[in-house]
N, C-alpha and C positions, 0 to 999 in steps of 0.2 A: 957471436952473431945473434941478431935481435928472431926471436920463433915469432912466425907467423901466426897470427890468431887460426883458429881452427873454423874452418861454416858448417855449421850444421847439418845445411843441405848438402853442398860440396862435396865435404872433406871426411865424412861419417863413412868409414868403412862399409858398411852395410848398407849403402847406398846406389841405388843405380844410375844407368847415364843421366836419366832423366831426374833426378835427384829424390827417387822416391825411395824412400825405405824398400825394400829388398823384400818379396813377399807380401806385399800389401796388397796386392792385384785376387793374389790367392783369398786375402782376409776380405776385402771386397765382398767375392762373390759369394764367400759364407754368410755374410752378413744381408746381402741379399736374397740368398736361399732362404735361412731364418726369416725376414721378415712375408717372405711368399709365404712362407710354412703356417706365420702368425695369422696372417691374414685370411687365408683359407679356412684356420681353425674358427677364426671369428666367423665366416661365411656360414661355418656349418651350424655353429651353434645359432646365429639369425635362423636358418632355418628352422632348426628344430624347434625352437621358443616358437616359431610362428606355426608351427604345426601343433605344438601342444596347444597353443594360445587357442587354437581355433575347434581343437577337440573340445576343450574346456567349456567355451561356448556352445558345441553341439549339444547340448543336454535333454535331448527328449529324442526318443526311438521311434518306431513307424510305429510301436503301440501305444503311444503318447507319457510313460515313463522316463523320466526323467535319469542319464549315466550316473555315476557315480564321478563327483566335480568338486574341485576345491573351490568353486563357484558359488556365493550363497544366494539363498534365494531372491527374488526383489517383491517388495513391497503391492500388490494388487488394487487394494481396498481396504476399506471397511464395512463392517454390519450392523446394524441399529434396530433395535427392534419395531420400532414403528410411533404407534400412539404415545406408550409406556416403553421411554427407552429403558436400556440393560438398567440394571439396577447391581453393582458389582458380580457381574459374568466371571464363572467360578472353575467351571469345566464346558467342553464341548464336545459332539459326537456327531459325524455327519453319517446319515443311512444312505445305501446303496443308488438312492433313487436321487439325490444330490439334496435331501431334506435336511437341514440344520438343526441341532435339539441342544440348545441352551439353557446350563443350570444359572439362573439369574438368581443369586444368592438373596440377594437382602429384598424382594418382591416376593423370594417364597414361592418361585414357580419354576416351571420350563417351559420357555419361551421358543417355538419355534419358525425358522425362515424357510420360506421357499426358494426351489432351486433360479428361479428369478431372479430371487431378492425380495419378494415381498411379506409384510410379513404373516406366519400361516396360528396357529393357534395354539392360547398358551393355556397349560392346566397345572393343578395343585393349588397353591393359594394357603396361607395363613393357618395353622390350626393343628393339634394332634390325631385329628379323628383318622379314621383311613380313606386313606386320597389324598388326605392335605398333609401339606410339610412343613417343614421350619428350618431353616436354608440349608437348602440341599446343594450337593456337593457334586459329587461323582456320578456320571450318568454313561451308560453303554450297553449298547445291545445286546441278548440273548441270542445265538443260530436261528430262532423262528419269525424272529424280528420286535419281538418286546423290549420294553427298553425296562431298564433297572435306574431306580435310583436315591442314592445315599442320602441320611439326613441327618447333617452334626447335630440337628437341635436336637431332634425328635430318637436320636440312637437305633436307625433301623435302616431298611433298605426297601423300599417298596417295589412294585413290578406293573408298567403301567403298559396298555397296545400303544401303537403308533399314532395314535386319534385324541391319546389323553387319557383314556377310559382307565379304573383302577382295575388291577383284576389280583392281586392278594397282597400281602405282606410276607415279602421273600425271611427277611431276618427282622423278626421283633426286636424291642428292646426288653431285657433283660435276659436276655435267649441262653440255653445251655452250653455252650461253648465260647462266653465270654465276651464278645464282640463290642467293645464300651461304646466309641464316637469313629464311625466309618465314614471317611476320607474318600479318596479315590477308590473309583472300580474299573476293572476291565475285565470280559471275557474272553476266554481264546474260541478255535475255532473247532473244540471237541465242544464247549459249551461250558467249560470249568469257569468259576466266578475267583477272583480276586482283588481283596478288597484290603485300605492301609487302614488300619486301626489307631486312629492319631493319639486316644489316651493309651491304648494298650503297649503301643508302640511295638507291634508285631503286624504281619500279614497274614490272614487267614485264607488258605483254597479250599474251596465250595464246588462239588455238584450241583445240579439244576435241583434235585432233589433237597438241596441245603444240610448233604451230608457233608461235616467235617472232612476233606483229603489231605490237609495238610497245614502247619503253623509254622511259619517262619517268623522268630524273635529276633530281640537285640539289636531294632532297626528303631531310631530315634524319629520319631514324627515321619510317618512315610507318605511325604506327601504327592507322591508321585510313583506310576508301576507304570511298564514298558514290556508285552510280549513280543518276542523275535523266534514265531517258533520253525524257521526255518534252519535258522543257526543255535535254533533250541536252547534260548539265552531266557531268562528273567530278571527285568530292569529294576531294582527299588531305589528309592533316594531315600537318605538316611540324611535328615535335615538340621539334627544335631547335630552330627560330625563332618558336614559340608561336603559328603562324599556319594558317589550312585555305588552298590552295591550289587554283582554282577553272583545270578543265581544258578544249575543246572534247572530245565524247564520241566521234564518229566522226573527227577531224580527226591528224595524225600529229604537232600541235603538241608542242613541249618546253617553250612557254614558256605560265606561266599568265594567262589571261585576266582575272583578278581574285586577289587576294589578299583574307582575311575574317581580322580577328583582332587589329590594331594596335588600341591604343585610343583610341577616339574620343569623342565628346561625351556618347555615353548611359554610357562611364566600362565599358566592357565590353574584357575583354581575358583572354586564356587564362594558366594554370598550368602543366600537364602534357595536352596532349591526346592521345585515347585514341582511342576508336570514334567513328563515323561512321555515320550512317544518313538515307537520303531517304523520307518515308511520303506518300503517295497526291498528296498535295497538296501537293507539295515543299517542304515546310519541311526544313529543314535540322537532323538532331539530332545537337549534339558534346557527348563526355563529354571534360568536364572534372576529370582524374581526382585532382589532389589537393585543386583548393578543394571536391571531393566534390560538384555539379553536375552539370545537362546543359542546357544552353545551344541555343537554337533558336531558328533565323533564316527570314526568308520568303527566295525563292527569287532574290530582288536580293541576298542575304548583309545584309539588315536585321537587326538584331537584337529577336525578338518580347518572349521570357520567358526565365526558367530554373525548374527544378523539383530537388527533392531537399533534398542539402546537408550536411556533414559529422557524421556522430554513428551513436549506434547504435541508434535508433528505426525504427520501421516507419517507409518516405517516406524513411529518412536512409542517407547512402553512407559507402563505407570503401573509397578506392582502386579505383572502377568502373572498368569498363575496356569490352568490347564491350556493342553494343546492337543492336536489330532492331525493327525495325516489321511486325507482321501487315497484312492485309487488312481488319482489322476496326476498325483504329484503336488496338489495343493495342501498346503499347511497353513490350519485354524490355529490361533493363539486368541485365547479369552484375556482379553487387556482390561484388567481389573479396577485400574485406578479411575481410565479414561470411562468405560460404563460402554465398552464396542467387543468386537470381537472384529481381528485383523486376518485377512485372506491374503497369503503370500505364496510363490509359485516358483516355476524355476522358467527362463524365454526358451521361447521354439530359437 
């Protein structure tokens, strides 16, 4: 007897009246449940992204501080000195009252802006005698409100009021403890001076008195310092070895507690590093001054964001070199190349 071909649907044991596989009703509704299940989980995470999304955005507090945001800053402005624009703007230092004090290197002065904008008066000028300089470097305030500041040419550090007026020579050249070509300065807020020693290639800390407190070696071109003394951190950029070098702030250590700067897995690693700055919330800001950058870390030396970046637009660098952070959340960078200083912020 000739066998009947077998149906599929039919004739499959495992099959029901209705010719469905046996159990499928059941695979059905799993299959349904899972994709409720996917869907939901998608729902939640739209939420959340949209809730971070929007924290990230909120970046300034009712005391107009800026959170802490993987958000970089945006681009505000620029600043020109007026008559006699910058002449390669080298470092910057804004006081309390929203005054701008710019070391305009190759003019040999410091040139400063009003909280305006306009601009306010510039002193030193050309020369070794006292008073005058020979481009100066590193400028920042004293606790009483004099300003300090460094001169590669001249090997010293002068101490001028807020009006311009000279009133001594903080650190001579040829001074007793060594001090060759002083680079950057910064004071803290006991009033301690520190200053990078770009031939010596160390750090030196100074009282107001210009007593030796401290030498920090073994730092390659330092052309950049960062106080954080709430998290009681001391920032150096060691410019040989492409790396920031992470100090204890009260401690008489020589040896750094962290190094920041090798590359690692998010693929971040320096050029040419420049200036150094810690703002309110200690993120960490380095200019990186030939990939034309500034690179900002949370206060583990994480690495957040970067902003800027090479060219000659508004937002873009040429050879940055010092930067400062106000009170307000604003961030000066001295754009070297361009002959401005760029004012950057974080949106209400």
């Amino acid at each position: 007897m000739e066998e009947k071909p077998c149906d599929p649907l039919t004739d499959a044991p495992n099959n029901n009246r209705n010719g469905r596989p046996r159990g499928s009703r059941h695979k059905t509704i799993r299959i349904r449940t899972l994709l409720t299940l996917m869907l939901a989980a998608c729902i939640i995470n739209v939420i959340i992204f949209i809730f971070l999304y929007y924290q990230s955005g909120k970046r300034f507090s009712d005391t107009g501080l800026p959170f802490v945001s993987a958000v970089p800053p945006d681009f505000l402005y620029n600043i020109y000195e007026g008559k006699n624009k910058f002449q390669h703007p080298i470092a910057v230092a804004v006081y309390s009252d929203g005054r701008i004090f710019v070391s305009n290197n190759r003019n040999h002065t410091v040139e400063t802006v009003l909280p305006n904008g306009n601009p306010g008066i510039a002193f030193g000028g050309s020369g070794e005698s006292e008073g005058l300089m020979l481009y100066p470097y590193g400028v920042d305030f004293l606790p009483g409100g004099n300003l300090l500041v460094a001169e590669t040419g001249n090997y010293r550090v002068q101490e001028y009021t807020r009006t311009g007026k000279y009133v001594r020579t903080f650190i001579p050249k040829n001074n007793k403890f060594g001090l060759e070509k002083p680079g950057p300065i910064k004071v803290d807020s006991k009033g301690r001076i520190y200053i990078g020693d770009l031939s010596g290639n160390c750090v030196f800390v100074l009282n107001r008195a210009g007593k030796l407190l401290r030498k920090i070696e073994n730092i390659s071109y330092p052309h950049g310092i960062a106080i954080d003394e709430k998290n009681q951190r001391l920032y150096v950029s060691d410019a040989g070895q492409a790396v920031i070098k992470v100090f204890p702030l009260n401690k008489a250590s020589g040896k750094p507690q962290q190094v920041i700067g090798q590359v690692t897995g998010d693929g971040v690693g320096f050029s040419v590093i420049r200036g150094l700055e810690v703002d309110n919330l200690g993120r960490l800001y380095v200019v990186d001054s030939l990939a034309g950058v500034v690179r900002v870390f949370d206060k583990k030396g994480q690495y957040l964001f970067s902003f800027g970046g090479q060219g000659f637009e508004d937002g873009q660098f040429l050879y940055p070199n010092g930067i400062y952070a106000d009170d307000t959340g604003k961030i000066y960078v001295a754009d070297w190349g361009h002959d401005r200083v760029q004012v950057w912020g974080y949106r209400k």
